[in-house]
C-alpha beads as a LAMMPS data file, in Angstrom:
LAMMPS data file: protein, C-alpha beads

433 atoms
432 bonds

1 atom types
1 bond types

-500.0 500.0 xlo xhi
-500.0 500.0 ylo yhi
-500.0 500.0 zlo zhi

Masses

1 110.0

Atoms # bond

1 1 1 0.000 0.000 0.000
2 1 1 2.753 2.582 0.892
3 1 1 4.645 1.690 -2.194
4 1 1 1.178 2.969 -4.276
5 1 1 0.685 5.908 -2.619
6 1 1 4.591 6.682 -3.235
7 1 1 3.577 6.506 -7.069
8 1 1 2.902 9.821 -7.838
9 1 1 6.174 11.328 -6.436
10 1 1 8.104 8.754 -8.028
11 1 1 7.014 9.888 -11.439
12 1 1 7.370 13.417 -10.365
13 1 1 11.143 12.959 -9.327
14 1 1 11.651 11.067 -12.907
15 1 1 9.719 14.053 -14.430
16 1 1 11.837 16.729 -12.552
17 1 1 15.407 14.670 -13.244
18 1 1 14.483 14.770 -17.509
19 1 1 13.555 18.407 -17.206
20 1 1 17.068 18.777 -15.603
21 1 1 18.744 17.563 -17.802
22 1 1 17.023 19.279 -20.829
23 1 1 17.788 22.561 -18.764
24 1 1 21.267 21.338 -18.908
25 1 1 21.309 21.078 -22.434
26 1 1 19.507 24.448 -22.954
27 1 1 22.716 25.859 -21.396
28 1 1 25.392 23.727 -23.728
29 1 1 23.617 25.041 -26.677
30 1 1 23.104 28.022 -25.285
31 1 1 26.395 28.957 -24.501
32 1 1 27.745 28.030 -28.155
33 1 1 25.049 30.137 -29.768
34 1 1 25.632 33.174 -27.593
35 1 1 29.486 33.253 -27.456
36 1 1 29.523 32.111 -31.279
37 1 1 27.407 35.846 -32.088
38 1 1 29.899 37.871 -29.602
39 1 1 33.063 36.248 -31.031
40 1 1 31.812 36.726 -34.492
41 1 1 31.046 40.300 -34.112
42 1 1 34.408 41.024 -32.336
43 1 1 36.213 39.635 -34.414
44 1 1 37.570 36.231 -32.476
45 1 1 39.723 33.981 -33.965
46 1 1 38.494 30.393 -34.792
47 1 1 41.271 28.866 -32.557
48 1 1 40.229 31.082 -29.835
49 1 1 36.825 30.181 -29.703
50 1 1 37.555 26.469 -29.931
51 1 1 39.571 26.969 -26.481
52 1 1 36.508 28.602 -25.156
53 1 1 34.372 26.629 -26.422
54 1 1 36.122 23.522 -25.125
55 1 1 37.050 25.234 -22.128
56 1 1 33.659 23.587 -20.156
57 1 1 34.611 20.168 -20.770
58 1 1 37.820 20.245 -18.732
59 1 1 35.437 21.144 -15.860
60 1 1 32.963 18.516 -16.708
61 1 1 36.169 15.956 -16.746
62 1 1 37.262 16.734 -13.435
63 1 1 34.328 16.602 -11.277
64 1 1 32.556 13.183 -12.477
65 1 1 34.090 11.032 -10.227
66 1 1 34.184 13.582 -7.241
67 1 1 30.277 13.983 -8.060
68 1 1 30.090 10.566 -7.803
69 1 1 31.712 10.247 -4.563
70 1 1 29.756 13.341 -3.103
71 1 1 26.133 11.941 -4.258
72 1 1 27.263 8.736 -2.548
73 1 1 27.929 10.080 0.675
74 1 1 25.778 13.416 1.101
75 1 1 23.263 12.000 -0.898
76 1 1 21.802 12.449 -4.960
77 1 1 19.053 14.682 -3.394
78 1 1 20.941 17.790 -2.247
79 1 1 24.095 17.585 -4.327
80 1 1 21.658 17.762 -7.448
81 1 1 20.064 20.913 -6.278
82 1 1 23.885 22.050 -4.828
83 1 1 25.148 21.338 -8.498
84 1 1 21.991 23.323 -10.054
85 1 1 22.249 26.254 -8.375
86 1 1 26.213 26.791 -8.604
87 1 1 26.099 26.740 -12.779
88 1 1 22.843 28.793 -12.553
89 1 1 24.902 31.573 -10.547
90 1 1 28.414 30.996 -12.527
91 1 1 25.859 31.159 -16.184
92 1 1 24.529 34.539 -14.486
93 1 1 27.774 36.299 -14.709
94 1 1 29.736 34.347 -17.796
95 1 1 31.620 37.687 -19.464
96 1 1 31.139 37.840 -23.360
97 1 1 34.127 40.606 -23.753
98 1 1 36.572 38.648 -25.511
99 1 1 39.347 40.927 -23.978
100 1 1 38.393 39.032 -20.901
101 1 1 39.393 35.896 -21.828
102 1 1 40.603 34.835 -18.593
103 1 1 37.543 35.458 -16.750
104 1 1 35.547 33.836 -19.720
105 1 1 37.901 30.641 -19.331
106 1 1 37.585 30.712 -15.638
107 1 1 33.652 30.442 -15.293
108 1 1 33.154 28.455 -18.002
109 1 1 35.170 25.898 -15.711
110 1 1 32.633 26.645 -12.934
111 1 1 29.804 25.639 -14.630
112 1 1 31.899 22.397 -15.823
113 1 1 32.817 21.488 -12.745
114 1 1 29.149 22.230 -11.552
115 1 1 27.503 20.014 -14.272
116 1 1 29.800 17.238 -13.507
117 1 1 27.994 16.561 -10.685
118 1 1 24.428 16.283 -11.985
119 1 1 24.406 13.033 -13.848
120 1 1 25.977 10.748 -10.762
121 1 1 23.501 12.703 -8.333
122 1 1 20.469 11.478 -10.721
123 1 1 21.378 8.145 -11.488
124 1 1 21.708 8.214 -7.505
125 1 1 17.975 9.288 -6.567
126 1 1 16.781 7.194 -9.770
127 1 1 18.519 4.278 -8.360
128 1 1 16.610 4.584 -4.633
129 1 1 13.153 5.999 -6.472
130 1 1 12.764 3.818 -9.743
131 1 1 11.958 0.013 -8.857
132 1 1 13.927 -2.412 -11.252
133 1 1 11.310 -3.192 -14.325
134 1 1 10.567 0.837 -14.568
135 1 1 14.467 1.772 -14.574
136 1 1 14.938 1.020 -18.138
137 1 1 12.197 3.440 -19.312
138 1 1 12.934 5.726 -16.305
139 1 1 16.645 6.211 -17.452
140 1 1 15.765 6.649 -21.154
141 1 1 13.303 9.266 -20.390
142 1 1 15.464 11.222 -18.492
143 1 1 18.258 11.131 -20.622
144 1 1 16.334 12.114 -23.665
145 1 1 16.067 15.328 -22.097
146 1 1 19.389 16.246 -23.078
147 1 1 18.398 15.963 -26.600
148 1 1 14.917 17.899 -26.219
149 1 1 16.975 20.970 -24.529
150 1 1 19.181 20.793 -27.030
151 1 1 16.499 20.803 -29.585
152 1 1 14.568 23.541 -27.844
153 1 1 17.468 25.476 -27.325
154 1 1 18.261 26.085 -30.719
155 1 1 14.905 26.884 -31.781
156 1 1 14.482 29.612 -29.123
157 1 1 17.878 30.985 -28.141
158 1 1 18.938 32.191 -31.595
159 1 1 15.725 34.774 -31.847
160 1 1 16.773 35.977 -28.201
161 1 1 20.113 36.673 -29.420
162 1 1 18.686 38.817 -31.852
163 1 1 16.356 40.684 -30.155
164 1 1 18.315 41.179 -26.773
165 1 1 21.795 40.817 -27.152
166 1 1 24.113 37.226 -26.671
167 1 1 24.042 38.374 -22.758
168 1 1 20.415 38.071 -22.144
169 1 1 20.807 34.392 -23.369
170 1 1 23.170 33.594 -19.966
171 1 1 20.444 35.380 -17.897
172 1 1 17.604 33.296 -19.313
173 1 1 19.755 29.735 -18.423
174 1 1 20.369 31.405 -14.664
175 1 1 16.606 32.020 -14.586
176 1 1 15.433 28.347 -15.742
177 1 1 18.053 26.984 -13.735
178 1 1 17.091 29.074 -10.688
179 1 1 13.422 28.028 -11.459
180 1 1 14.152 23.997 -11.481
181 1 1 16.181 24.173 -7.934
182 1 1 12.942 26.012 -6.371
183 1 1 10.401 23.066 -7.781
184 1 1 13.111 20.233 -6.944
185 1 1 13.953 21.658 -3.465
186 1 1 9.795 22.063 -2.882
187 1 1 9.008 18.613 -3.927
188 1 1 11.952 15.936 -4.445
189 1 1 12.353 14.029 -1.001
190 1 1 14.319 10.970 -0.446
191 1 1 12.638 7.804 -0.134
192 1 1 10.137 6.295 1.389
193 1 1 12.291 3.663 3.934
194 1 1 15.116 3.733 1.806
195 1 1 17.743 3.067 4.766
196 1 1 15.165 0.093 5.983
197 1 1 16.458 -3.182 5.782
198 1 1 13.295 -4.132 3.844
199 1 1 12.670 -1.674 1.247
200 1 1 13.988 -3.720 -1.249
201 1 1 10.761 -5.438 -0.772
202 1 1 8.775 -1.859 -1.413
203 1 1 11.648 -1.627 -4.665
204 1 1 13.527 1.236 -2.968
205 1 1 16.778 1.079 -2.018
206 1 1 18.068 -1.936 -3.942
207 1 1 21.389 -1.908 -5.532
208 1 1 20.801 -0.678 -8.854
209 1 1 22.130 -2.283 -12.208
210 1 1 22.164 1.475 -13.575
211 1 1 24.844 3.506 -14.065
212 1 1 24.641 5.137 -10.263
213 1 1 27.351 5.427 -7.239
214 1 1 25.929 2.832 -5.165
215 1 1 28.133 0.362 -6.347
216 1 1 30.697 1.943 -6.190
217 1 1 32.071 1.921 -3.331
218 1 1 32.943 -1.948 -3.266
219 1 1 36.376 -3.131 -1.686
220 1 1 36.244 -5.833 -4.155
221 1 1 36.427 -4.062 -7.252
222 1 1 38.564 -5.591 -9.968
223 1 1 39.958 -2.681 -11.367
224 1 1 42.919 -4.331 -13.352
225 1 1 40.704 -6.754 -14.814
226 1 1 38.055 -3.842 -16.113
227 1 1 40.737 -1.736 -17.290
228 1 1 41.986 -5.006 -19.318
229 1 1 39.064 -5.667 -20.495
230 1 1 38.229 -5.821 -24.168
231 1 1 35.061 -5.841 -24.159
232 1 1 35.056 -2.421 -21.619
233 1 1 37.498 -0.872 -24.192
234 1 1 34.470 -1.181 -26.964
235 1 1 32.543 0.473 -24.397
236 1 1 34.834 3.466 -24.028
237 1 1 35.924 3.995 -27.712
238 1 1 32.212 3.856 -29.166
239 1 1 31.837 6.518 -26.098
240 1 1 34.561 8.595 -27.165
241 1 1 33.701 8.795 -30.303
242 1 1 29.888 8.884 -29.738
243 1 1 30.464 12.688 -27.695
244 1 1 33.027 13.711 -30.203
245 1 1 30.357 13.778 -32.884
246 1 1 27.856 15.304 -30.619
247 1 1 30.089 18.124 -29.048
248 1 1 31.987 18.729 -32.680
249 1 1 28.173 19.492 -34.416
250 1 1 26.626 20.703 -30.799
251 1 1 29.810 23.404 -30.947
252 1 1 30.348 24.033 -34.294
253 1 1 26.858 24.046 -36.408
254 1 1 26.273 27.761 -34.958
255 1 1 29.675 28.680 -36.817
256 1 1 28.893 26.577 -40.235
257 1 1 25.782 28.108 -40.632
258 1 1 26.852 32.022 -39.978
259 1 1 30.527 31.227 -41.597
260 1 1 30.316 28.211 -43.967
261 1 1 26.973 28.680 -45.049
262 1 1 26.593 32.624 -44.853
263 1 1 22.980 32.019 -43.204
264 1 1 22.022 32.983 -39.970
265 1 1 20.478 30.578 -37.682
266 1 1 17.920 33.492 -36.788
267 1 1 16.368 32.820 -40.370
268 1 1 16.032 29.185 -40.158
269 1 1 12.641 29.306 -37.899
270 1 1 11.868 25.472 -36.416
271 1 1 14.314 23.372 -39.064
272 1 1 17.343 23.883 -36.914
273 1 1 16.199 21.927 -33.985
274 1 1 15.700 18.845 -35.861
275 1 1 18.568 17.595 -35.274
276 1 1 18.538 17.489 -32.257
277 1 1 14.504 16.893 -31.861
278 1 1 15.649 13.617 -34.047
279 1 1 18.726 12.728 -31.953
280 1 1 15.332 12.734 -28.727
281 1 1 13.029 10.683 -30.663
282 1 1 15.806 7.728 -32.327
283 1 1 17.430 7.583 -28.258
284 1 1 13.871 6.599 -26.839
285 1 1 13.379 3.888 -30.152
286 1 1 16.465 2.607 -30.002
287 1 1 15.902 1.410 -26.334
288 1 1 12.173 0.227 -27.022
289 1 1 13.582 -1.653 -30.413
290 1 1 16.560 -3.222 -28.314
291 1 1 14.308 -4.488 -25.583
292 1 1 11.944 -5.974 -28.007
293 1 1 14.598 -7.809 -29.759
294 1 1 15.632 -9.129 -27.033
295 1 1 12.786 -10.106 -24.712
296 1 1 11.155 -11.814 -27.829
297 1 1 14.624 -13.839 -28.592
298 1 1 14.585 -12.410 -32.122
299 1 1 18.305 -11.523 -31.448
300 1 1 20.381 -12.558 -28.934
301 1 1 21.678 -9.992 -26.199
302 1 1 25.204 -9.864 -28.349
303 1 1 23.531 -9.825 -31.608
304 1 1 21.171 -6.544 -30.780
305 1 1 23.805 -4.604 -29.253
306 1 1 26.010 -5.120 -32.273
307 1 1 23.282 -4.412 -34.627
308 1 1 22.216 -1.271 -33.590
309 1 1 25.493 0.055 -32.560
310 1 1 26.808 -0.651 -35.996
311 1 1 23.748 0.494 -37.995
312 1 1 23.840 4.080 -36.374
313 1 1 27.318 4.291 -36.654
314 1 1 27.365 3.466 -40.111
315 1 1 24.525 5.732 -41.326
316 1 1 26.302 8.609 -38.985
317 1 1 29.607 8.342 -40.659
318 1 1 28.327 8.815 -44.141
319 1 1 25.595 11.692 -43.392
320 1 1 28.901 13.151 -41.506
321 1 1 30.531 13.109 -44.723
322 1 1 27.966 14.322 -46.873
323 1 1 27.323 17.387 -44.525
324 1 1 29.928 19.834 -46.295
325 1 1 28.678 19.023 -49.483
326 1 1 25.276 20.187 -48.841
327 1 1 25.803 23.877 -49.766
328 1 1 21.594 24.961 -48.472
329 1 1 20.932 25.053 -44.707
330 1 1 18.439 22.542 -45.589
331 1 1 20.611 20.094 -46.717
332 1 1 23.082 20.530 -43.730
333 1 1 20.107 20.257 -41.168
334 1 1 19.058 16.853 -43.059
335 1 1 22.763 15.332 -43.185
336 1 1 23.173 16.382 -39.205
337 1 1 19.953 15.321 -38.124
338 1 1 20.845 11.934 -40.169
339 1 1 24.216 11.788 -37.920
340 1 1 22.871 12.683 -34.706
341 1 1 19.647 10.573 -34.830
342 1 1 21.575 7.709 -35.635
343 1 1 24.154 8.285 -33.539
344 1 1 21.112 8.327 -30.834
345 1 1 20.424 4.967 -32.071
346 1 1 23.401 3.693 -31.609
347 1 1 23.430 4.603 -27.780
348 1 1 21.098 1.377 -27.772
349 1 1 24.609 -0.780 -28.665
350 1 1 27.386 0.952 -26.630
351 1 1 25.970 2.545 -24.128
352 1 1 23.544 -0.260 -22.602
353 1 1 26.045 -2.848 -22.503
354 1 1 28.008 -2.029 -19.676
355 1 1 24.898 -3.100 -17.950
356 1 1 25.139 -6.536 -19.758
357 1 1 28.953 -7.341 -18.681
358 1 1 29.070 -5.438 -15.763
359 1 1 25.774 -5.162 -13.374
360 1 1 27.884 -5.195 -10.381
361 1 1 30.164 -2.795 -11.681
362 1 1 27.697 -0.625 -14.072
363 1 1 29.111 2.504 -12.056
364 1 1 32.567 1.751 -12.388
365 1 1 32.489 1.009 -16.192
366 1 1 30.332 4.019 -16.639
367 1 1 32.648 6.171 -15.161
368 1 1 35.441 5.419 -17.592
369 1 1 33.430 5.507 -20.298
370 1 1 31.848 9.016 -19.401
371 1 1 35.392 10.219 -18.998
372 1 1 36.450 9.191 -22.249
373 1 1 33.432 10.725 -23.172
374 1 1 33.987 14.081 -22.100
375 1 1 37.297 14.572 -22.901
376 1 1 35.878 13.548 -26.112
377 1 1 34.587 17.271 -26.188
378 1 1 37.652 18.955 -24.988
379 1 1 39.807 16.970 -27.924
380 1 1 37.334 17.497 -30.678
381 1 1 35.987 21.148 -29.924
382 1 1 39.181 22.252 -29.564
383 1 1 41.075 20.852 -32.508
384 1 1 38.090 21.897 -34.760
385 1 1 39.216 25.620 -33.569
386 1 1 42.819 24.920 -34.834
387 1 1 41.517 22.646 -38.295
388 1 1 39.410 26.180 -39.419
389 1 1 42.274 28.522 -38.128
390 1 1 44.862 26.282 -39.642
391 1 1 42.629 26.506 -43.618
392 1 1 42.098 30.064 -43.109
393 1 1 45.783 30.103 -42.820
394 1 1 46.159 28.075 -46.249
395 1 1 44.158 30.920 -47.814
396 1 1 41.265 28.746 -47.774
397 1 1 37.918 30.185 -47.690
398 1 1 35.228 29.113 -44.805
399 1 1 32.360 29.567 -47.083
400 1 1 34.080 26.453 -49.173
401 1 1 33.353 22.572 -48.904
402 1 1 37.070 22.071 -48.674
403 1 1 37.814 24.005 -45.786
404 1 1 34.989 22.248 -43.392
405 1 1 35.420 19.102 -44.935
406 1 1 38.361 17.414 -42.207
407 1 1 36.229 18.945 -38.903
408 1 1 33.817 16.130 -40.505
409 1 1 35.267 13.596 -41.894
410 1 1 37.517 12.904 -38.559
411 1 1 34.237 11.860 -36.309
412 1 1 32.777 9.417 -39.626
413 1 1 35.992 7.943 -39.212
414 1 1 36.387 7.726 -35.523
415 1 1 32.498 6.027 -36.036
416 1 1 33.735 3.623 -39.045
417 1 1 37.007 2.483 -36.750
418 1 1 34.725 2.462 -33.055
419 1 1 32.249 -0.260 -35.139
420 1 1 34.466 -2.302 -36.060
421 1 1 36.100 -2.531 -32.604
422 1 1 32.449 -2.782 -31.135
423 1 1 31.677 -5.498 -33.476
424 1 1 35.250 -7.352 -33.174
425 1 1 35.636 -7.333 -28.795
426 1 1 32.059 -6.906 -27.670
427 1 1 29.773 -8.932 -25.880
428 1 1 26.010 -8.901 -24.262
429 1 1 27.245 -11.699 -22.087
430 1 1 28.387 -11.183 -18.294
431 1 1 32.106 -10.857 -18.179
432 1 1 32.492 -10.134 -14.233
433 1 1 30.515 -12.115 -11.404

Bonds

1 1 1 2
2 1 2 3
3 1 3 4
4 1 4 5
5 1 5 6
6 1 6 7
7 1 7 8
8 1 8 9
9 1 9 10
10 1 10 11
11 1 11 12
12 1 12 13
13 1 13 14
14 1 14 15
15 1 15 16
16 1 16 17
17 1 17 18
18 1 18 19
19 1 19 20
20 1 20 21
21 1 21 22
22 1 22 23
23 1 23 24
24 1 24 25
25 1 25 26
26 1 26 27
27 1 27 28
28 1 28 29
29 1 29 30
30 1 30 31
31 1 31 32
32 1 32 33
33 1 33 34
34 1 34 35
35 1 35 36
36 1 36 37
37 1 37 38
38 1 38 39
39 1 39 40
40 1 40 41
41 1 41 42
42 1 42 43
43 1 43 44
44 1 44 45
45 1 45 46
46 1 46 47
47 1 47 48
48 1 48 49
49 1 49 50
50 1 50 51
51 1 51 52
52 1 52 53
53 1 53 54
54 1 54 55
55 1 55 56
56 1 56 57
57 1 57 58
58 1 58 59
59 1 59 60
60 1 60 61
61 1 61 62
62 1 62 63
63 1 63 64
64 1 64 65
65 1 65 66
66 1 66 67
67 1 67 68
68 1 68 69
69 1 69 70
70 1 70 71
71 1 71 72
72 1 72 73
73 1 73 74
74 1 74 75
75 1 75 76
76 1 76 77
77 1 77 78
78 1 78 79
79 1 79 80
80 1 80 81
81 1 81 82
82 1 82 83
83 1 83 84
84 1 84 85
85 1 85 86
86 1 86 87
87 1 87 88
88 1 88 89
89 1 89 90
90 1 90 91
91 1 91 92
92 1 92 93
93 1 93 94
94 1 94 95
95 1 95 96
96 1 96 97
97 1 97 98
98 1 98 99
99 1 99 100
100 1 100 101
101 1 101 102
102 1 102 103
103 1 103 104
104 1 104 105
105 1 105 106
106 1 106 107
107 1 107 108
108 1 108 109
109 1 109 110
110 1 110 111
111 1 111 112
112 1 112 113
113 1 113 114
114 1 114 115
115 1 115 116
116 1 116 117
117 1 117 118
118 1 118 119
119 1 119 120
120 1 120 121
121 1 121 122
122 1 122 123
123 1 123 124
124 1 124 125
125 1 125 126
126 1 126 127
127 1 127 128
128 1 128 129
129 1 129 130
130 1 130 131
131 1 131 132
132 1 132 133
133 1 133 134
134 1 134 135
135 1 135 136
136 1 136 137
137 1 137 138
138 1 138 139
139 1 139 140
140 1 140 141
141 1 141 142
142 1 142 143
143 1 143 144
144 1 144 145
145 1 145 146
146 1 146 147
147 1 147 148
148 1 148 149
149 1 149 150
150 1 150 151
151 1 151 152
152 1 152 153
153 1 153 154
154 1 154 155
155 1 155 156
156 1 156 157
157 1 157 158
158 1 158 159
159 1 159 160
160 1 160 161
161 1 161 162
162 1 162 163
163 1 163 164
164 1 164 165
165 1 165 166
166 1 166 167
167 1 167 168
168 1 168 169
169 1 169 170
170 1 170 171
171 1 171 172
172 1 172 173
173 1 173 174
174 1 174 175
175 1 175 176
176 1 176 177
177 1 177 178
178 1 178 179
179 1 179 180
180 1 180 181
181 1 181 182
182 1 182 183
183 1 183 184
184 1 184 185
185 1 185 186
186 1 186 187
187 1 187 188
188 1 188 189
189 1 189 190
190 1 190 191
191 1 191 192
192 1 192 193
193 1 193 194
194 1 194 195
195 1 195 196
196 1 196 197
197 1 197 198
198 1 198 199
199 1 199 200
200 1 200 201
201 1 201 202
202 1 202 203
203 1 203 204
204 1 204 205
205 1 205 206
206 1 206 207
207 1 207 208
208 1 208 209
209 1 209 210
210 1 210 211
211 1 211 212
212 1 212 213
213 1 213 214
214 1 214 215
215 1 215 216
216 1 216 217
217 1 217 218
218 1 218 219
219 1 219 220
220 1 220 221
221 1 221 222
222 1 222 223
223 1 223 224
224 1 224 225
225 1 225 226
226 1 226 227
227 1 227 228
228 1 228 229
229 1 229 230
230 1 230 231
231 1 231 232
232 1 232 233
233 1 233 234
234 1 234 235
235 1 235 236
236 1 236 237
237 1 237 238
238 1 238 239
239 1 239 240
240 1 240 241
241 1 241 242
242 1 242 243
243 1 243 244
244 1 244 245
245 1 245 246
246 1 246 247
247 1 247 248
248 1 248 249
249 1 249 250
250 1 250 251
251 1 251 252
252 1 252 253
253 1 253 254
254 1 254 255
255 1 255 256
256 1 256 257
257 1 257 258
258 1 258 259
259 1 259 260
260 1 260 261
261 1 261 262
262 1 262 263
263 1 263 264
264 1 264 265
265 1 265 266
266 1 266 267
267 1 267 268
268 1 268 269
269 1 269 270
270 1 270 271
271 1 271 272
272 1 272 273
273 1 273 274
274 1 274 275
275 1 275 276
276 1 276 277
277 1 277 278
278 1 278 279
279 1 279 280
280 1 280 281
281 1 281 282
282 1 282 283
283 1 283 284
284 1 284 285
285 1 285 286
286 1 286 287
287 1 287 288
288 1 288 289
289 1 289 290
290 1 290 291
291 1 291 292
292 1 292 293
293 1 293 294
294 1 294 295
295 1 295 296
296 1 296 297
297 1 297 298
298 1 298 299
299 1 299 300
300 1 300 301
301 1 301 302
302 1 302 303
303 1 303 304
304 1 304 305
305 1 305 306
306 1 306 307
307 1 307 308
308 1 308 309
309 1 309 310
310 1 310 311
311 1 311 312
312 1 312 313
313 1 313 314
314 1 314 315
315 1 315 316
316 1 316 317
317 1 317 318
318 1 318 319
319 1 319 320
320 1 320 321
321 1 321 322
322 1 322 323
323 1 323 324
324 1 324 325
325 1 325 326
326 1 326 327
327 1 327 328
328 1 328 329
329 1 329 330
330 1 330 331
331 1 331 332
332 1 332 333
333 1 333 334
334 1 334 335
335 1 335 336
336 1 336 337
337 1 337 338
338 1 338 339
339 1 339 340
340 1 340 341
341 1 341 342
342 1 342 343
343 1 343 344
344 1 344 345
345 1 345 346
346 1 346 347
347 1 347 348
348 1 348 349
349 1 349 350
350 1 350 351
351 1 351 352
352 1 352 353
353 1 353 354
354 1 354 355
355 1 355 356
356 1 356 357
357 1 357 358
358 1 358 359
359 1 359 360
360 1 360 361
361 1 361 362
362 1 362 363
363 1 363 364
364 1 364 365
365 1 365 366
366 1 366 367
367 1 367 368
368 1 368 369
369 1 369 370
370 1 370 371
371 1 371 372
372 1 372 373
373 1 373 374
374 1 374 375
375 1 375 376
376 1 376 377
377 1 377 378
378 1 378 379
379 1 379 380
380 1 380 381
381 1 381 382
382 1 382 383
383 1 383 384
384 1 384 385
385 1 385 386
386 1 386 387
387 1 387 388
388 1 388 389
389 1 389 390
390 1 390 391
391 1 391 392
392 1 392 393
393 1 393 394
394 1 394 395
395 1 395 396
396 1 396 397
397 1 397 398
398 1 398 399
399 1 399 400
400 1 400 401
401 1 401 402
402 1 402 403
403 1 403 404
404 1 404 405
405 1 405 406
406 1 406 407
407 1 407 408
408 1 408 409
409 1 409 410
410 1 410 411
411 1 411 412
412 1 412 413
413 1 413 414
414 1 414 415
415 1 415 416
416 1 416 417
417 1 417 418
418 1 418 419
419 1 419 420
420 1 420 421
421 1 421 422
422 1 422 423
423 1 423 424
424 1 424 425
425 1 425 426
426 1 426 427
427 1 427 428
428 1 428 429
429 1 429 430
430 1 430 431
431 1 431 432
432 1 432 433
């Protein structure tokens, strides 16, 4: 009886953790839109803005595993709402002067190190809130977010830009974010008996085969054995390579449309949150497609992960390199919604199956692969800066094919090479007891 009255705050707290993370999002895309119009107008250099740019992931990097570690101990709970408000304030007062690069640089890093934190703290609550057969959904749900803010953010945020200036853009995230920590610190409570001895019986508390810190913690961690692991390598490099596509076009679009394309994103109206909007809808099929396969035995656990990692890296790799030789903003919104939709897709493959070899140590396998992950984004954003600075230098022009075409054609072949080493060292089978 307890367990169904505790339904309608369960679904609330998954409700609350997607629209986190699509607030999240709305400040990623937010940040590349606004700084991408100041830069622009001030005349930035494209090397410049890729350190910038890339400047957030080094924060992100750092404060995963401390996030981890803090959600863990002072609970998911109050380090989520912590984590919110800090970016919220350090978004507030980001500088767009590009004389001050050092003060640019330097809260850009807070709101890294900030964000860090949010993902362990929600796969923390989800873990003690979400009872094992809703987790799957629960997870995919909330993670879509991402995409949806990302979406929405590009759709909205451009016109603001226009109408109020790149500045009012960082007051708008402060706002939203200021508005989420008031909702989740009025209704998000921990739960119901989660320190009894029973609750696994209610389907709180119970160690969770998700991605969360509760596992973490373990004396009995094999650590040289996972970082020898084969089949955990797949994991990473599809991971690495998954985020380098993402933060490359999440980054970069806002300058191939104003620069390569000579269109403004203000005059694109709804198209140029497809991507995006497609990269939300293929994450949630790809999960209901792999579960089908496999709870029907169509495919084995092995055979589904492979298949639908491969298939959306191989249909991302060649929309990647069609995308500079679409010279319409049509035709580069098709090619990246192509990538990033699949790409989405393929999440169903890589991403899931650290649950399949690890349960035990789905933290710990997640936590590498996030890393590689996010230094994914400090890599790629930041040698895109230096592969545009470096044609402009060969007295190429960025309005040409040839001058965008390597920032592409490196991620299609980081997904061509991570498919082949998914499909060559991975398995759905359990690899650690």
């Amino acid at each position: 009886m307890k367990m169904a009255s505790s339904l309608p705050r369960r679904y609330l707290i998954v409700l609350l953790t997607f629209i986190c993370t699509c607030v999240c999002y709305i400040e990623r895309v937010g940040f590349s839109i606004a700084y991408t119009a100041a830069a622009d107008a001030a005349g930035a250099t494209q090397s410049s803005k890729g350190l910038i740019l890339s400047t957030f992931y080094y924060g992100y990097a750092c404060s995963q595993v401390p996030g981890g570690w803090a959600a863990q101990r002072l609970g998911g709970r109050r380090i989520l709402l912590l984590s919110f408000l800090l970016w919220s304030l350090a978004s507030a007062f980001v500088p767009l002067d590009p004389g001050r690069v050092a003060l640019t640089v330097l809260a850009r890093l807070l709101v890294g190190v900030a964000q860090g934190f949010i993902f362990p703290a929600i796969h923390t609550v989800l873990a003690q809130w979400v009872p094992p057969p809703e987790r799957s959904r629960s997870v995919s749900l909330t993670t879509s977010g991402m995409y949806l803010g990302a979406a929405l953010g590009t759709l909205v945020l451009p016109g603001l830009v226009k109408s109020r200036g790149p500045q009012s853009v960082f007051v708008t995230e402060a706002a939203l974010g200021l508005i989420w920590s008031l909702l989740w610190f009025a209704y998000a409570t921990d739960p119901p008996r989660s320190d009894h001895p029973k609750a696994a019986a209610a389907g709180f508390g119970e160690p969770s085969s998700l991605p969360s810190t509760n596992l973490v913690g373990s004396n009995r961690i094999p650590w040289r054995k996972i970082m020898v692991s084969l089949p955990i390598w797949a994991i990473v490099v599809n991971n690495f390579t998954f985020h380098y596509a993402l933060y490359v076009l999440m980054n970069w679009l806002p300058t191939y449309f104003e620069l390569g394309l000579q269109h403004s994103l203000q005059e694109m109206g709804s198209s140029k949150m497809l991507p995006y909007l497609n990269m939300f809808l293929f994450s949630n099929i790809g999960g209901v497609v792999a579960d089908k396969l496999i709870t029907t035995k169509t495919l084995s656990v092995t055979a589904t992960r492979k298949a639908l990692n491969t298939a959306g890296f191989a249909v991302a790799s060649a929309a990647l390199v069609a995308l500079p030789l679409f010279r319409t903003p049509d035709g580069a919104v098709f090619c990246s919604s192509v990538a990033l939709g699949f790409l989405a897709l393929g999440r169903a493959g890589f991403a899931v199956n650290h649950m399949d070899v690890a349960p035990r140590y789905a933290g710990v396998v997640m936590g590498i692969s996030n890393t590689a992950g996010t230094l994914a984004g400090v890599v790629g954003v930041g040698l895109t800066g230096r592969l545009l600075e470096a044609a402009k230098a060969a007295d190429m022009d960025l309005t040409t094919p040839e001058s965008w075409r390597p920032v592409f054609v490196i991620p299609s072949l980081l997904c061509v090479f991570s498919s082949l080493v998914f499909l060559l060292l991975s398995t759905g089978e359990r690899i650690f007891d």
